[in-house]
C-alpha positions in Angstrom: 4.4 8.8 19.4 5.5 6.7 16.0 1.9 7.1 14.6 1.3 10.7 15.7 4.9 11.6 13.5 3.5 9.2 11.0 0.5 11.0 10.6 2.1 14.6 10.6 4.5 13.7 8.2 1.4 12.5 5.9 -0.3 15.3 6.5 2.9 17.7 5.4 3.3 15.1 2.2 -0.3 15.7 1.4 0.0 19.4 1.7 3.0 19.7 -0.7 1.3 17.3 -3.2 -1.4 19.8 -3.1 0.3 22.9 -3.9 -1.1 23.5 -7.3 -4.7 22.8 -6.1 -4.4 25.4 -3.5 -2.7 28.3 -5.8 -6.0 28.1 -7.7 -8.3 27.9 -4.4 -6.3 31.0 -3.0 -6.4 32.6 -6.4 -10.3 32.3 -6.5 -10.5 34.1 -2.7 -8.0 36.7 -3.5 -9.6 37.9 -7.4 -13.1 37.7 -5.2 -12.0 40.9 -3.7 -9.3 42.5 -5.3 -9.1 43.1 -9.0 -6.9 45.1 -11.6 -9.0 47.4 -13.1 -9.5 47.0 -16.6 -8.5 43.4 -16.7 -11.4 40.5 -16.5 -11.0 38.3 -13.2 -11.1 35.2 -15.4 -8.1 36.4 -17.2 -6.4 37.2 -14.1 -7.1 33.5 -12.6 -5.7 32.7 -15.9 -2.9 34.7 -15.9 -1.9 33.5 -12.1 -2.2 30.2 -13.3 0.1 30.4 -15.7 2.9 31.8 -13.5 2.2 29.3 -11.1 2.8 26.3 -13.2 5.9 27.7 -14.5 7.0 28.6 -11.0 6.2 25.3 -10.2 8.9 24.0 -13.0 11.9 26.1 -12.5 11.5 25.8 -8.8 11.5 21.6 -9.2 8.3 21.6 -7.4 7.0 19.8 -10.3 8.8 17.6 -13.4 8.6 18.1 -17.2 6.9 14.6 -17.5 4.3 15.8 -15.1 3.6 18.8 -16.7 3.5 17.0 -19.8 0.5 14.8 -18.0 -1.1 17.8 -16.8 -1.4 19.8 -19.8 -2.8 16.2 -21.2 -5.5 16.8 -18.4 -6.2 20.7 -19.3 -7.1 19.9 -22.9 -9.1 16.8 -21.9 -10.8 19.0 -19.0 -11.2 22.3 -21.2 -13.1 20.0 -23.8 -16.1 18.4 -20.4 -16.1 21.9 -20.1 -17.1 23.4 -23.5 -19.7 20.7 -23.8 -20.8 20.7 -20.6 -21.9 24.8 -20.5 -23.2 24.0 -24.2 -25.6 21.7 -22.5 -26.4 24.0 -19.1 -25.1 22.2 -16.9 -23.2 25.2 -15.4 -22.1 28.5 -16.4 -19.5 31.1 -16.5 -21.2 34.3 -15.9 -18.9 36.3 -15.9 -16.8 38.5 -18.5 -13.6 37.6 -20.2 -11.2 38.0 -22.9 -10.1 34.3 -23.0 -13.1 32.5 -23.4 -13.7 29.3 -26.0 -17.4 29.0 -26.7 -18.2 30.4 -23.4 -15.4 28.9 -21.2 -12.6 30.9 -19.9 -9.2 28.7 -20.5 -8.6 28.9 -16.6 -11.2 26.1 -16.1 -8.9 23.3 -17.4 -6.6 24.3 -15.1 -9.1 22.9 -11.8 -8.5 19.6 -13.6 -4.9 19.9 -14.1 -4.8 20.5 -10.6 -6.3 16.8 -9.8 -3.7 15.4 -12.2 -0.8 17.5 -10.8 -1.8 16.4 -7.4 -2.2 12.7 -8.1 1.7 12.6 -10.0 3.1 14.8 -7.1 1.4 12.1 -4.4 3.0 8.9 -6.9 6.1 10.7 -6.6 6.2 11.7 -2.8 4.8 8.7 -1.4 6.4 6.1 -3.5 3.0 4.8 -4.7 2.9 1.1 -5.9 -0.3 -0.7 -7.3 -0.5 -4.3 -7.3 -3.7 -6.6 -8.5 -3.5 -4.2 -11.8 -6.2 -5.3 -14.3 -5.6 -6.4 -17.8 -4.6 -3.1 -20.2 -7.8 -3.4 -22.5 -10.2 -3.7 -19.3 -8.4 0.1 -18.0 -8.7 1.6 -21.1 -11.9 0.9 -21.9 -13.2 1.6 -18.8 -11.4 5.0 -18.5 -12.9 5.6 -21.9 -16.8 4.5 -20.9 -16.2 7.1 -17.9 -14.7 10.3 -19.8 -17.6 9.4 -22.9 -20.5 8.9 -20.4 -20.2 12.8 -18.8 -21.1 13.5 -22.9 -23.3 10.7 -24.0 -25.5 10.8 -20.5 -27.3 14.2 -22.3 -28.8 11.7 -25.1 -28.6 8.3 -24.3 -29.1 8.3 -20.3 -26.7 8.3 -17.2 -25.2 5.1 -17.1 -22.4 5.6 -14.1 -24.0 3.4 -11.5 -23.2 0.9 -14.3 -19.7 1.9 -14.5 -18.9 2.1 -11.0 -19.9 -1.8 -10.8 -17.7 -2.4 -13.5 -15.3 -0.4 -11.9 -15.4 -2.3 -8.9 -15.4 -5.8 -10.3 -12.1 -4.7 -12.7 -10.1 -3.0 -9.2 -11.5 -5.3 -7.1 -7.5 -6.8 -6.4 -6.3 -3.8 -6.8 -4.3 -2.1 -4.0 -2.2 1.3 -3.9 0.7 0.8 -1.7 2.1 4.1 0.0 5.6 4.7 2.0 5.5 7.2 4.8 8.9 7.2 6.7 10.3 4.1 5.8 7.1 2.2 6.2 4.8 0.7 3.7 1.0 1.0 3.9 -1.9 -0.2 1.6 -5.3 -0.1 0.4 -8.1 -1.1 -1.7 -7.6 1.2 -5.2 -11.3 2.3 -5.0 -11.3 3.4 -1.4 -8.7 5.9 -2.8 -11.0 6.6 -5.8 -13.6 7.6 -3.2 -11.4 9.7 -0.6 -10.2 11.6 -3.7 -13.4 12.1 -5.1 -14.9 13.3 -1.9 -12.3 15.8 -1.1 -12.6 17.2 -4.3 -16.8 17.6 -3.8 -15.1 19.8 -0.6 -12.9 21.5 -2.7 -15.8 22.1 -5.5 -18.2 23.7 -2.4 -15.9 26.3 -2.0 -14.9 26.7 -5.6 -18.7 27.9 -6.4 -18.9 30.0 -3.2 -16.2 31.7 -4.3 -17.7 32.0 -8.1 -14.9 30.0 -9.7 -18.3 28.6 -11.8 -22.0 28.3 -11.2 -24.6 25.5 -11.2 -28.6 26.2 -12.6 -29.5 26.2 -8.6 -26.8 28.7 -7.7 -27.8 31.7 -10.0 -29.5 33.8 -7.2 -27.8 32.5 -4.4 -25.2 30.0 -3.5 -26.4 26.3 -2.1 -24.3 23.5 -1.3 -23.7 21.0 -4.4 -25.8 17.8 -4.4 -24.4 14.7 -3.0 -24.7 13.0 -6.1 -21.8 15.1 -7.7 -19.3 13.0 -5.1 -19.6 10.4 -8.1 -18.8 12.4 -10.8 -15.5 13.3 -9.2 -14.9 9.7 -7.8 -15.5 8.5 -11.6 -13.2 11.5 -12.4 -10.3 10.4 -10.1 -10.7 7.0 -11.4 -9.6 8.7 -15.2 -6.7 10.5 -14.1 -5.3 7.5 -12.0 -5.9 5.2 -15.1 -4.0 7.5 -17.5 -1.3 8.4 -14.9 -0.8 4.6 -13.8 -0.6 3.5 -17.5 1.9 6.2 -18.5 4.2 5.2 -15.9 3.8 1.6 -16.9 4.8 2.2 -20.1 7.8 5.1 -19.2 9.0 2.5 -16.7 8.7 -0.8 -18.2 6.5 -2.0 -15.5 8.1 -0.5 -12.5 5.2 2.1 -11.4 2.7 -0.5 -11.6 3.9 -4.1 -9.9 3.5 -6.8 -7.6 5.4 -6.5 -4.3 6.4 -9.2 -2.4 8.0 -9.7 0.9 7.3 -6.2 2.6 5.6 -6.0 5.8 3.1 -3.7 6.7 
């Protein structure tokens, strides 16, 4: 009966860390079919958005340092964006007020909502990494990930090569997690992958419900290749760089440590 509490009380953890992410996804299924005349559905996502993260301030659902983190993540998010419509790689078919080259300024908000889930988990589950790599080796991996989504359009897709970097750099690297007084662990990319996946789920329903389009969706709506499972586990593996590394340095080396002595 422990594990089945255990396992509810993860699932209500996960749920609150999520909040953010699932504003936006019932955002998208509410502007599919109700509208305010006269105003763009983009800008209303927009708009909703917007309340929502202040909400999610004054009510102390979310901390000034994370909103700080996640704003990081809309600017870095809004920029893939802009490039990546630039290139064709999806669209925004739509009309809008609020649109840079082509991009309503709601879209960096879907990758805020990754970040804002990943601090929120850090803070509700008490997460600890140990095995961290060397500084230089995370940062310039991060950096190799965010520049191949560009460079890929010119120079070729080199992310099977990162993701065997990736695993050689993590591959002591474990995320330690406290549910209910007890400490659980495990590998650093497993949790890169679980992320990633979720997020492919998430990005399904996000096009069915015309929060963006892919070429192959135009006409009518397909599910998205396989393959994109990578771009979001390489996309997780970003944000939990950054965050981990602005903790690090916020906490002198407190969010990212060796523990000793606990049993699992």
């Amino acid at each position: 009966m422990t594990f089945v509490r255990k396992l509810l009380l993860f699932g209500w953890l996960e749920a609150l860390s999520c909040i953010f992410p699932v504003i936006i996804f019932l955002t998208l299924a509410l502007t599919k079919v109700v509208g305010i005349p006269g105003l763009p559905r983009y800008d209303l996502i927009l708009i909703i958005c917007l309340l929502a993260q202040v909400g999610m301030v004054l009510f102390k659902l979310e901390t000034i340092d994370e909103l700080k983190v996640i704003c990081m993540f809309h600017v870095i998010g809004l920029a893939l964006e802009i490039f990546k419509v630039h290139m064709g790689s999806w669209s925004y078919p739509e009309e809008g007020w609020i649109k840079v080259f082509g991009v309503p300024l709601y879209s960096g908000f879907m990758y805020a909502s990754v970040a804002s889930y990943i601090c929120q988990s850090w803070r509700r589950f008490d997460l600890h990494i140990t095995g961290w790599p060397r500084t230089i080796f995370a940062v310039a991996l991060s950096t190799g990930i965010y520049l191949n989504f560009f460079t890929h359009h010119f120079i070729g897709d080199y992310r099977w090569v990162l993701i065997g970097l990736l695993l050689i750099v993590f591959i002591r690297t474990w995320v330690h997690f406290t549910i209910s007084g007890t400490i659980y662990r495990m590998p650093l990319t497993l949790a890169f992958l679980l992320i990633g996946f979720f997020i492919w789920i998430a990005e399904n329903i996000s096009t069915f419900l015309g929060a963006w389009r892919y070429p192959d969706q135009e006409h009518v709506w397909r599910l998205v290749h396989l393959g994109k499972i990578s771009s979001w586990f390489l996309l997780v593996v970003i944000t939990i760089i950054i965050v981990a590394q602005l903790k690090h340095v916020k906490s002198g080396d407190k969010a990212v440590k060796q523990v000793n002595h606990i049993k699992y």
